[in-house]
N, C-alpha and C positions, 0 to 999 in steps of 0.2 A: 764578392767576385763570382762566386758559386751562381748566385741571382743571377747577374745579367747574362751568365754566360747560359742560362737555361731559357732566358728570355729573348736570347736572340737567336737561340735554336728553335724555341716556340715559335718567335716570328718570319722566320726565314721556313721551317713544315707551312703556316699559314699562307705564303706569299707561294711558296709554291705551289700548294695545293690549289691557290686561289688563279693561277695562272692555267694549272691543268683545267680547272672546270670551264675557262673563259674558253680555252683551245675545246676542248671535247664539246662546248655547246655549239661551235664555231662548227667543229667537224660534222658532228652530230644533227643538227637542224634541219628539221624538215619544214619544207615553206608549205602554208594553208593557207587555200584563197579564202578573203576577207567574205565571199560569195557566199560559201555554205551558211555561215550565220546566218544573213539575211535570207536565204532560203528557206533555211530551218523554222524562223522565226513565221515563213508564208503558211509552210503547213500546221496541220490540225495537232498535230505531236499526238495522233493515237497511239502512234507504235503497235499497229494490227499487225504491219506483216502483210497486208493485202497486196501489195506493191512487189513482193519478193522479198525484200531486205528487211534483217532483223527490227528496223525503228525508224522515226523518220530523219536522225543523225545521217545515219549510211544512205540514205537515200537522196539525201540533201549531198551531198557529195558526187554521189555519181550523177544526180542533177548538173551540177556544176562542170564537172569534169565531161560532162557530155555522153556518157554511155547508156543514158535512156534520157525518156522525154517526159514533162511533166504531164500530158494525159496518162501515164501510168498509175499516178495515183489517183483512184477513185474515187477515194471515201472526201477530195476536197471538191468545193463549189467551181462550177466551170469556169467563173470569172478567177476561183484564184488559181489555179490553172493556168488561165492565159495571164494573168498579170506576171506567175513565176514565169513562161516562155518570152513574156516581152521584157522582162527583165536580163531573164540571159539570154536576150537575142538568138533564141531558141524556135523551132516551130512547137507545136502544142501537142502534137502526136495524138491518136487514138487506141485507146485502149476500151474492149468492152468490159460492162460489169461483169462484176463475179458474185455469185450471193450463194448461200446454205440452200440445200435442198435435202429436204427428208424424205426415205426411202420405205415409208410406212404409212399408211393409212385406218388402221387397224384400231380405232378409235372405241371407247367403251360400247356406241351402242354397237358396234358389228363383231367385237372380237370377246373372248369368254377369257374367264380364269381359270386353271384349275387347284391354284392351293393359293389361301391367302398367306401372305408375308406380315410378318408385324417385325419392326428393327427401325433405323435409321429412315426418314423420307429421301433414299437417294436411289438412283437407279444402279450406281455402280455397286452399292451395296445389296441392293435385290437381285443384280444377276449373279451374285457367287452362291446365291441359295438355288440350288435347282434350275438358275437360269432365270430367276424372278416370280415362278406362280403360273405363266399368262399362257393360255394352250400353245401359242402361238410363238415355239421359241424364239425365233426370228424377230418377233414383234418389240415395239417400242412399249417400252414399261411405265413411263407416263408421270415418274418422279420430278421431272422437269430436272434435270442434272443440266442437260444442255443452256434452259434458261438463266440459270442462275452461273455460268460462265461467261455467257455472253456479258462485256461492259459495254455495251452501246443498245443495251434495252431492243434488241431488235426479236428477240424470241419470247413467245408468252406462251402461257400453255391454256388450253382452250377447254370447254366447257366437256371433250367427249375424252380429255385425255393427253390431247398430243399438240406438240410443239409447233406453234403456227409462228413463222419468218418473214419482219417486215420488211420487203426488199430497199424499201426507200433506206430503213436504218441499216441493213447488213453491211458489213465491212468486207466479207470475205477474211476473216482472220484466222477461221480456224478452229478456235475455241470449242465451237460445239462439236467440232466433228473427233477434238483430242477427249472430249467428256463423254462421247454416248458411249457404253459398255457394250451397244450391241453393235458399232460400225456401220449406223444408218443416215449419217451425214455426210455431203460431200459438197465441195466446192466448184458449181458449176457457173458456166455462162448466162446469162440470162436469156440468149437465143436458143437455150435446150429445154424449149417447150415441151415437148414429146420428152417425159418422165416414167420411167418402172417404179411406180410407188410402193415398192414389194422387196422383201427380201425372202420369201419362204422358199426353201428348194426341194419342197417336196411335191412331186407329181398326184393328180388324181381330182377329183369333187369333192373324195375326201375332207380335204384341205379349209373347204366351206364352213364345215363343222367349228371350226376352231375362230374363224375369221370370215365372212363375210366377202371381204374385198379383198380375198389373197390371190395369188397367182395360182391357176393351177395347172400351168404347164400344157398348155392344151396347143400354143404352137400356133392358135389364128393369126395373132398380130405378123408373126414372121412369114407365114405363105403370105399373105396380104403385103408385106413387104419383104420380100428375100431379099432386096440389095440393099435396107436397111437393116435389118434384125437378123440374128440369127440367135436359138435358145443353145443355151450355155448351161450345164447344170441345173435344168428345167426353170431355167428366169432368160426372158428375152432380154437379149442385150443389143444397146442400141450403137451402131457407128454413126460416132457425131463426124464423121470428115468424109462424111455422104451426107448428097439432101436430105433436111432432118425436119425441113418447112412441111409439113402433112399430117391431116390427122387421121388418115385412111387407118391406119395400123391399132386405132383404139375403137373404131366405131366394131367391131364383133366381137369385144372384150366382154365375156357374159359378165365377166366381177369386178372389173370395171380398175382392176392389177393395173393396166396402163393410162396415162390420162395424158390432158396436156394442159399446159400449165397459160395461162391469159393474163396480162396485169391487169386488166378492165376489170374482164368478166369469172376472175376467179379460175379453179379449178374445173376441167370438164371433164367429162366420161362419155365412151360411147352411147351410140343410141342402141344399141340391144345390150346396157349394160342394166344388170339388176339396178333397181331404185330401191334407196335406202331411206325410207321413211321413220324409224324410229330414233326421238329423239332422248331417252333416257337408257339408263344399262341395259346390256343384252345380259340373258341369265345367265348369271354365275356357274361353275363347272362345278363349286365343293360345297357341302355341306357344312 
């Protein structure tokens, strides 16, 4: 008697309980359009972050739900692009790239050391020793940290030192600019030709001594364009929401600090900027 009467308490908590969960899923239920899958499934699944949203999950959703358009993400091929907008009877929307740009040029033959480092191959661990060694605190320390963040192979590092960005691969993610230790990465537009490749803030010719192609505050670029530039902390800073199409502002650059950026033709410098003809180290600062 003891038995059943346990068994029908057991099944009667069961029954109930099983009734609560059917009502709570009832109540509970959030409807998901069947959409976002197949959207999900269009994109690359980098989960850069280039887009804004943490991965291409969230992204796919606001896809769907219509609070952006699918030219926001970049890093996909224009055809799948337009095939996700003809799928959600979407238009295609534009959005420009966005790619890494480094703020240094400070390459082994132009820029000196002054104390060698021996430790880890990493930049973040060279700058907590004195800043890394390099005369040039400011300067890129050349351990390639950046490279080796980047998962879409778009940063390599180059024969004088420093992280060269292939824009066809960049995502705009990020990555490099959360690894440099010195803050000389940023996520810009591809239309911001006109580049400070410099972060030194110290005024003078000075400055030369240390680096070659540093800034040194000397103010041309910004008479040359006042309703572009104005120097900030002896580094010209450029307002990109003025006309920024010009390369008047680098051609009396003596060190050639500001340049402008060509997908052709490469990096340019002015025409009265020093030429940098040496292709192996510039001499070491220590003994």
């Amino acid at each position: 008697m003891t038995i059943i009467i346990a068994l029908s308490v057991l099944g009667g908590l069961s029954l109930l309980l099983a009734i609560m969960l059917v009502a709570a899923n009832k109540k509970l239920y959030v409807y998901e359009d069947p959409r976002i899958d197949i959207v999900e499934d269009m994109l690359p699944k980098a989960n850069c972050g280039a887009c804004g949203f943490p991965g291409c999950r969230p992204f796919s959703e606001a896809l769907t739900d219509g609070t952006v358009l699918p030219g926001k993400c970049t890093v996909s091929a224009e055809e799948t692009r337009t095939q996700i907008a003809d799928f959600l009877g979407v238009s295609l929307g534009n959005e420009e790239k966005r790619v890494a740009r480094l703020a240094c040029a400070g390459g082994t033959n132009v820029a000196i050391n002054r104390a060698r480092y021996t430790g880890v191959d990493s930049c973040a661990g060279a700058s907590m020793i004195s800043g890394g060694g390099k005369a040039c605190f400011w300067g890129c320390l050349g351990y390639g940290d950046c490279s080796h963040a980047c998962s879409f192979g778009a940063i390599t590092m180059n024969e004088l030192g420093l992280p060269v960005v292939d824009e066809e691969k960049c995502t705009a993610c990020g990555d490099c600019v959360e690894s440099c230790p010195k803050g000389l990465f940023s996520i810009e537009p591809v239309s911001h030709k006109l580049w400070v490749a410099c972060k030194n803030l110290q005024e003078g010719k000075e400055v030369l001594e240390h680096c070659e192609v540093a800034c040194t505050a000397c103010g041309k670029c910004a008479t040359d364009a006042p309703e572009l530039i104005q120097m900030i902390d002896n580094l010209p800073v450029i307002d990109y929401s003025k006309n920024h199409s010009t390369k008047v502002p680098i051609e009396r650059c003596s060190s050639g600090a500001i340049v402008w950026h060509d997908a052709q033709q490469g990096t340019q410098r002015g025409k009265e900027s020093k030429k940098i003809i040496r292709k192996g180290e510039k001499a070491i600062g220590y003994s």
